[in-house]
C-alpha positions in Angstrom: 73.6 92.3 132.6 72.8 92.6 128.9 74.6 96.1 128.5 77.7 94.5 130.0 77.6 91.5 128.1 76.9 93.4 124.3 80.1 95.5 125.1 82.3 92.8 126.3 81.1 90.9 123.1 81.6 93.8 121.3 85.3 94.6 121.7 85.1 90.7 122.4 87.6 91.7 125.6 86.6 90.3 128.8 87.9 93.5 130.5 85.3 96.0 128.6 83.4 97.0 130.9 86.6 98.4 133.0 88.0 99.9 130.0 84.7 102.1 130.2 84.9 102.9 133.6 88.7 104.0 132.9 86.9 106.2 130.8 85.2 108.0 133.1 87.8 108.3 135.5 89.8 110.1 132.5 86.9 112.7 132.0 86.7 113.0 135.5 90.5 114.1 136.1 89.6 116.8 133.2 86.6 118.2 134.9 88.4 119.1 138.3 92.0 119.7 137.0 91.2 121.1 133.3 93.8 118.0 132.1 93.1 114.4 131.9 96.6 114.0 132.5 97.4 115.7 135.8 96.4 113.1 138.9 93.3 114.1 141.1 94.2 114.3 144.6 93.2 112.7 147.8 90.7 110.9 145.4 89.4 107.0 145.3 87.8 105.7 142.5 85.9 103.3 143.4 84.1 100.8 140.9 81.0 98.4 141.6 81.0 96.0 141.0 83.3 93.6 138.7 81.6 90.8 137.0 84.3 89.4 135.1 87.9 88.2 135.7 89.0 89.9 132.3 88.4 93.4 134.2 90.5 92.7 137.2 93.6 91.3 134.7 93.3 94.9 132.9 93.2 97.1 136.3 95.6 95.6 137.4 97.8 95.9 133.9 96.9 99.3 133.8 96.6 100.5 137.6 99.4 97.8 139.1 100.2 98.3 142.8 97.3 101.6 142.9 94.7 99.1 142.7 92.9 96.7 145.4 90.1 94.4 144.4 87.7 93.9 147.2 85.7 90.8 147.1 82.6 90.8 149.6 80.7 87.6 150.7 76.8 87.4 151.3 75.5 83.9 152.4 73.9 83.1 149.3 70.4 82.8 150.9 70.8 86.2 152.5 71.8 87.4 148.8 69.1 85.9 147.4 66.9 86.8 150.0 68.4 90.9 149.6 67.7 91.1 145.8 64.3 89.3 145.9 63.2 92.8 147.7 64.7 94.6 145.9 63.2 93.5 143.0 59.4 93.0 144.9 59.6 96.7 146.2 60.4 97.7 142.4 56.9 96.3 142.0 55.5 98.2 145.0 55.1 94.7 146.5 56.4 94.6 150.7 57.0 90.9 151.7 59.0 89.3 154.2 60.0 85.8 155.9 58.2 82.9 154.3 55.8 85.3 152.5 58.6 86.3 150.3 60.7 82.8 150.0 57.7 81.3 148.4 57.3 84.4 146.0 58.0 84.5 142.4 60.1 87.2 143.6 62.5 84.9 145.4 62.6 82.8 142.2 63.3 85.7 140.0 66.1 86.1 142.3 67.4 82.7 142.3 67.5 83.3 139.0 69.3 86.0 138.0 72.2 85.1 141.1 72.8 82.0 138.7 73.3 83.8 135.7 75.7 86.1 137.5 77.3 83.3 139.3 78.4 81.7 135.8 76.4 82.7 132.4 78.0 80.0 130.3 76.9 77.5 132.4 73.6 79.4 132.5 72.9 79.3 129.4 72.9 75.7 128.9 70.0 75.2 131.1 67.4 75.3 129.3 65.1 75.8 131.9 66.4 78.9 133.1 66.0 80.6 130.0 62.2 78.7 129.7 61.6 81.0 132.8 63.6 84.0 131.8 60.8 84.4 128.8 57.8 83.5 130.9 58.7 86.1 133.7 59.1 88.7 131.0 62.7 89.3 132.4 63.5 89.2 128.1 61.3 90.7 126.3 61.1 88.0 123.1 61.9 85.2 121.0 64.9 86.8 119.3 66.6 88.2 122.4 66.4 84.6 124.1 67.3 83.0 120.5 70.5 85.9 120.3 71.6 85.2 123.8 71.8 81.2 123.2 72.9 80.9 120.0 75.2 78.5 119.6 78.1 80.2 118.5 78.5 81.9 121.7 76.8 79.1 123.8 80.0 77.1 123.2 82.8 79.5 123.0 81.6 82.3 125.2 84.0 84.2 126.9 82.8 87.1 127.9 79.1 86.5 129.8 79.3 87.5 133.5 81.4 85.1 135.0 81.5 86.2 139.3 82.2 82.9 140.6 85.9 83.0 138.6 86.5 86.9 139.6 86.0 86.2 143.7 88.5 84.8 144.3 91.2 86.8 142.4 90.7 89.6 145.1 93.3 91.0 147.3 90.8 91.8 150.2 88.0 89.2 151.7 85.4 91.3 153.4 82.2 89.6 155.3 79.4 91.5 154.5 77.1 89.7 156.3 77.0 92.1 159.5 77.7 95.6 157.7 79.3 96.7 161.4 81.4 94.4 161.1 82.5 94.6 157.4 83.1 98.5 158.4 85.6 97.5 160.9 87.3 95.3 158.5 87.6 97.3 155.6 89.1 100.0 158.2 91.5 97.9 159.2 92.6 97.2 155.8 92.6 101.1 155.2 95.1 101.6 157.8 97.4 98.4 156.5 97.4 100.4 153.4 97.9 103.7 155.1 101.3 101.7 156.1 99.6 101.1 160.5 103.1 99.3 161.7 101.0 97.5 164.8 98.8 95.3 162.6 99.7 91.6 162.5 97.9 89.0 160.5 94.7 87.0 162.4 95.4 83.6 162.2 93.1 82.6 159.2 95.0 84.6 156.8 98.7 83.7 158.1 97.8 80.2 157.7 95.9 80.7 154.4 98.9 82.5 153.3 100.9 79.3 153.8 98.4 77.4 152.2 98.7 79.8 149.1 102.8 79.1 148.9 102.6 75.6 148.9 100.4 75.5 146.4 103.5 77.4 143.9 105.5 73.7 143.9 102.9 72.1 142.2 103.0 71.3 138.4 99.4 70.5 137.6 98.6 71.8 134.4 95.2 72.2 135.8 95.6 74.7 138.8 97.8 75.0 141.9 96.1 74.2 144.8 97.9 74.5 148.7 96.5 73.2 151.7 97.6 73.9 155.6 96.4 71.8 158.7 96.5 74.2 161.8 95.8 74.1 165.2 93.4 76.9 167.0 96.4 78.7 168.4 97.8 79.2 164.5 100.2 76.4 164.9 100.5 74.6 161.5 101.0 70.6 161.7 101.0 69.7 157.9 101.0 71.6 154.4 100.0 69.9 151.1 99.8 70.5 147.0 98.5 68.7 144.4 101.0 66.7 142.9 101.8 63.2 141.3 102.8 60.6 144.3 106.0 58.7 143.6 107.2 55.5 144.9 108.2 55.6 148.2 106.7 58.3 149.6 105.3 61.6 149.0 105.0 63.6 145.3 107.5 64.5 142.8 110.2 67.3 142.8 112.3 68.2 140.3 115.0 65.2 139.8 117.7 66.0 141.7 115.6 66.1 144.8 113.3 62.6 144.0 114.3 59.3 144.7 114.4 58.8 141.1 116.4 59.9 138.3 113.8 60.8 136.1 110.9 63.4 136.5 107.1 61.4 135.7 104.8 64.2 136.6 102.0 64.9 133.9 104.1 67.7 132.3 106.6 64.7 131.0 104.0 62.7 129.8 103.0 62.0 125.8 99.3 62.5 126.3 96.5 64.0 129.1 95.9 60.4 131.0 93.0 61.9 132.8 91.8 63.2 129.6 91.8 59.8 127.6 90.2 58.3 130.5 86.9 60.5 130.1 87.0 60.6 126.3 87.0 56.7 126.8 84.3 57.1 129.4 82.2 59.0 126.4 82.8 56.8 123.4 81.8 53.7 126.1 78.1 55.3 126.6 77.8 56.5 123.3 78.8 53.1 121.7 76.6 51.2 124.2 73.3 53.8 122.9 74.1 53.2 119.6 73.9 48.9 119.9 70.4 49.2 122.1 69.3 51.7 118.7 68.8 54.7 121.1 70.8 56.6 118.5 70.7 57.4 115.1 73.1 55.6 112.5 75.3 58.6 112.3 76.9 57.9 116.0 77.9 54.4 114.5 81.3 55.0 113.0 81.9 56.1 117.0 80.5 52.9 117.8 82.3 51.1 115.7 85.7 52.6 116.6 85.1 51.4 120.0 84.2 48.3 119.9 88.0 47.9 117.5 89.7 48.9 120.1 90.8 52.4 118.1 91.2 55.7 120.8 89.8 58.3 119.1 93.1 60.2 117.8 93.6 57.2 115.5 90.4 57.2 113.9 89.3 59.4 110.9 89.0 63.5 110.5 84.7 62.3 110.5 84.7 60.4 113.3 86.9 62.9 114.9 85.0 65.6 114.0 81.6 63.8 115.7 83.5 63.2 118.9 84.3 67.0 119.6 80.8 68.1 118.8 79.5 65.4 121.3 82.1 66.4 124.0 81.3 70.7 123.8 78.1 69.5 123.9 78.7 67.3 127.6 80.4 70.4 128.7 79.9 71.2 131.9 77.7 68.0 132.3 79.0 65.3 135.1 80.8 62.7 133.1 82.8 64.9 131.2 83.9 66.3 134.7 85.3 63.1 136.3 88.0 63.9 138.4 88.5 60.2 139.9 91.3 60.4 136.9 93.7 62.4 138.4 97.2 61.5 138.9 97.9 63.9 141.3 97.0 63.5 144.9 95.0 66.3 146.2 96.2 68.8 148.4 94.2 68.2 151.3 94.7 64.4 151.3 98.5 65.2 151.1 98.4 67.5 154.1 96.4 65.0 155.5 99.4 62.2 154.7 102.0 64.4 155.4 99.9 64.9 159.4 99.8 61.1 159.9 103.7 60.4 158.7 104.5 62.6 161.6 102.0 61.1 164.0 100.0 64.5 164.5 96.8 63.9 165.1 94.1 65.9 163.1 91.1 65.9 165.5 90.3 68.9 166.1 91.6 71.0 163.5 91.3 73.4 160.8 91.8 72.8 157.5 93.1 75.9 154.7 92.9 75.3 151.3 93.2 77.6 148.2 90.2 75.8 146.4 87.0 74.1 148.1 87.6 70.6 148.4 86.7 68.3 146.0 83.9 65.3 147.7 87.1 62.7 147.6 88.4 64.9 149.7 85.7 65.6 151.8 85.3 62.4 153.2 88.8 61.7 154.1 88.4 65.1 156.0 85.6 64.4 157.5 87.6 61.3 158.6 90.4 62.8 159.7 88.3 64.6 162.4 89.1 68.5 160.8 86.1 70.8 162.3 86.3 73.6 159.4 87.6 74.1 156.2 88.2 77.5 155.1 88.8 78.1 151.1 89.3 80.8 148.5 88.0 79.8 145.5 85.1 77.4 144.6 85.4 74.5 142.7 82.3 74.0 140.8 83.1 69.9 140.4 82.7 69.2 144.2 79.7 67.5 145.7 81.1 67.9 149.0 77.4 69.0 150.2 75.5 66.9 148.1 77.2 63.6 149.6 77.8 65.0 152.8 75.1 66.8 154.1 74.7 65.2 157.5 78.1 65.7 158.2 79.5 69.0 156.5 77.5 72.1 156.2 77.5 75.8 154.7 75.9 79.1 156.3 75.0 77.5 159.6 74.9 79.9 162.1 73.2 78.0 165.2 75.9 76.5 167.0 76.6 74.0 169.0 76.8 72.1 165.1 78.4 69.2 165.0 79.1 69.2 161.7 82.6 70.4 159.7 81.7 74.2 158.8 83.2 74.9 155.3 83.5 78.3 155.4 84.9 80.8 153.1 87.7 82.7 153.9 87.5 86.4 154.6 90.6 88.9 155.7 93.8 90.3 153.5 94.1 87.6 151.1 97.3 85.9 150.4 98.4 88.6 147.3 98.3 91.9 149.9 99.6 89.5 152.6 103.4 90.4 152.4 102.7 94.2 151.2 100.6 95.0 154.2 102.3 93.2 156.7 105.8 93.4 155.9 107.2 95.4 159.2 107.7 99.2 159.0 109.7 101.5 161.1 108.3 100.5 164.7 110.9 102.5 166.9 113.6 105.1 166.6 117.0 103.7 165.6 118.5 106.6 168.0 115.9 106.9 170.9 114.5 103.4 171.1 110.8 104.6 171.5 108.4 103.4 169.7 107.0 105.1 166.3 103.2 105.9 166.6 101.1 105.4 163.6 99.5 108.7 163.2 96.2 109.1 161.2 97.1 112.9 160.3 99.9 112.0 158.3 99.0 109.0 155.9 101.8 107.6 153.5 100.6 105.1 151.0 102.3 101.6 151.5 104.1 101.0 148.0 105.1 103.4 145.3 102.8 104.7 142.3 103.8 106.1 139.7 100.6 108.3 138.9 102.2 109.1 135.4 103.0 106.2 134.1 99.5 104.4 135.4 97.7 108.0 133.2 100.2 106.5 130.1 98.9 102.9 130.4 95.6 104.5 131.2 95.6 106.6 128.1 96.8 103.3 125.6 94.3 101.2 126.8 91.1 103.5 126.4 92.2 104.2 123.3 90.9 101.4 121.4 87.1 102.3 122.8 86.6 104.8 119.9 83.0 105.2 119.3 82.3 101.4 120.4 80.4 101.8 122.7 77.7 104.4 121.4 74.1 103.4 122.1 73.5 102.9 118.8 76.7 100.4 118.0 75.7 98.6 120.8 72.1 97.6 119.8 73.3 97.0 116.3 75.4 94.2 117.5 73.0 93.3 119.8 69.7 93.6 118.2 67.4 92.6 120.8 68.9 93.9 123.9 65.9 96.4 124.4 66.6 97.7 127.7 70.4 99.2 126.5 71.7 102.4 128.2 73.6 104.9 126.3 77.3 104.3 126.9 78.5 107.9 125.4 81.9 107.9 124.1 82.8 110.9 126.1 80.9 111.1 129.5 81.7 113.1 132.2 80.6 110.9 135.4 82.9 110.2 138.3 82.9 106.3 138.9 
């Protein structure tokens, strides 16, 4: 973890790591074919794992349509459960069941599956790292003081970061039974391999929908898309998140509203949602400072408040003591409200857009880009929806927390009651209309159909293998002698277990 953090640090470029690895691949193509610049053939590089989404956006500036990020989902108690042997065994320590859940090995594991999860919001805890130094996971003081120093505490960009890079893949893959992950990751060899008589399952045709709604909306947040569906893949209601005009239903662009002028948040002379919270923070702050639970310097703040001033129209001081209290609540609950929004969600508009057409909602499943929020949640749990499937978390949701005798996660002892949210696996909606877009099924002349034949594969999509080696070439170029051994624990003084990183290797990837 601490390798791949000093180098992305280093060449402070969230795609370092990847840039390495191209590396490799380049010295690879000049040990089988003599030139870096001649293709391998029949060859698959394949890299594990990604921890950042910097190193997906580079392979897939560099690599383009050559490329397919596969994204693999573990139960987190099964991951957990996986690394806290590995990491007992290490020891020469066998444990299983409960024997191993109430181990220090488990912990260790819950630990480090945090930090991978989302190191920035890792390294606020100061817990975590309390425990880090007492299980001798760091070594000392100044590795633990280099690792959360503030600088990079509050502007870090480049710690591992897994939680954001899920859900950018092209592939889902369940890894939970590995027989059945091998069957799906051979189907999606043969959808690449251009298999004519593959259709999509019904999760990811509807999760595809889901993923173009979600383009029409304007947040300057993120797009989210939503899709009710029936069991047989009929869909009954699609939603985005979007401001709600008067009337009925969200905002398009003016010549198709009901009024003559466009009032999503885009138009708007300030971040409503925003001033809301900031208010929320000066409010709390100001009421600290009259009980004396603060020092006189938070009083100007105070002060402000109580006139009635919003904080843009105070002075460069006070302003300057308001940011420093707000990166310090990053992260934290209140300065993650999101009862602010403007914009109904896309769930409760699919949900809106159900009941306007009578349609009832018992019954179904719900699709959504992004796990639903706990707003949400309970107006789905309403609505009578029996799963949710989703793509990428959403860290702000206390969908469990609030909900847990009526939504639940991992449960694998049916009959449940409860609404499963589950996340999605299959082709995700980016490969959806590569890999299923219809090739040549029959013979224009004959009329019989066109077998798929394993012996003669042809790559869906064209590469252009020298202009990927160019790109290739321009990007590894600014490594240099980065990423020596000795440059790396220079600007990482501490990091004491460190692996050379030569600057010209020779190992296939």
């Amino acid at each position: 973890m601490n390798v791949g953090n000093a180098s992305r640090h280093r060449l402070e470029n969230g795609g370092a790591v990847a840039l390495q690895a191209m590396r490799e691949i380049w010295n690879y193509r000049y040990e089988v074919n003599k030139s870096s610049f001649k293709p391998a053939e029949k060859t698959v590089y394949i890299l594990d794992s990604l921890k950042h989404e910097g190193e997906i956006e580079i392979l897939r500036r560099v690599y383009g349509k050559a490329v397919i990020i596969l994204s693999l989902f573990t139960p987190e108690g099964k991951r957990i459960e996986n690394l806290a042997k590995r990491i007992s065994q290490a020891q020469g320590v066998f444990l299983e069941d409960s024997k191993l859940r109430d181990s220090i090995y488990y912990k260790q594991a819950k630990l480090l599956s945090a930090r991978d999860e989302n190191e920035k919001v890792f390294r606020r805890t100061k817990r975590f790292w309390n425990q880090v130094l007492e299980w001798g996971i760091e070594e000392d003081y100044d590795t633990i003081k280099k690792l959360t120093d503030v600088k990079h505490v509050f502007s870090d960009k480049y710690g591992q970061n897994v939680r954001d890079a899920f859900p950018l893949a092209d592939v889902f893959i369940d890894s939970t039974d590995l027989t059945n992950a091998d069957s799906q990751i051979s189907r999606m060899v043969n959808l690449l391999f251009g298999h004519q008589f593959i259709t999509p399952t019904v999760s990811e045709h509807c999760m595809a929908i889901a993923d173009t709604t979600r383009y029409r909306s304007l947040q300057p947040g993120r797009q989210v898309g939503a899709a009710i569906a029936r069991a047989n893949g009929h869909v009954i209601a699609t939603g985005t998140n979007e401001v709600p005009q008067a009337g009925g239903g969200q905002y398009w662009p003016s010549p198709n509203s009901s009024f003559s002028e466009d009032h999503r948040d885009h138009k708007l002379a300030e971040d409503l949602s925003r001033k809301q919270i900031d208010g929320a923070i000066i409010e709390v702050v100001a009421r600290l400072s009259d009980a004396n639970l603060l020092s006189s310097d938070f009083k100007p703040l105070a002060d402000a408040y109580h006139g009635g001033s919003h904080i843009k129209e105070t002075s460069e001081e006070i302003m300057g003591l308001f940011k420093t209290i707000v990166d310090a609540l990053e992260g934290t609950r209140i300065s993650s409200l999101i009862e602010f929004f403007r914009s109904t969600h896309a769930e409760m508009a699919a949900l809106i857009a159900s009941g306007e057409s009578g349609l009832s909602c018992v019954g179904t499943t719900l699709y959504c880009t992004t796990f639903p929020c706990h707003e949400c949640t309970r107006h789905i749990i309403h609505a009578g929806i029996k799963e949710v499937y989703y793509i990428e978390p959403y860290a702000k949701s206390l969908a469990l927390q609030l909900h847990p005798d009526s939504v639940c996660m991992e449960c694998f002892h049916p009959p449940c009651q409860k609404v499963h949210f589950r996340p999605f696996t299959g082709i995700g909606p980016r490969m959806y209309a590569k890999l299923f877009r219809a090739a040549r099924r029959k013979d224009d002349h004959s009329g019989e159909i066109v077998r798929w034949r394993t012996g003669r594969p042809h790559l869906v999509g064209q590469v252009d293998s020298e202009s990927i080696i160019r790109s290739e070439a321009r990007e590894i170029s600014v490594l240099g002698d980065l990423f020596t051994e000795q440059a790396t624990l220079e600007s990482f003084e501490g990091l004491k277990e460190a692996k050379p990183l030569p600057a010209n290797g020779g190992g296939r990837t």
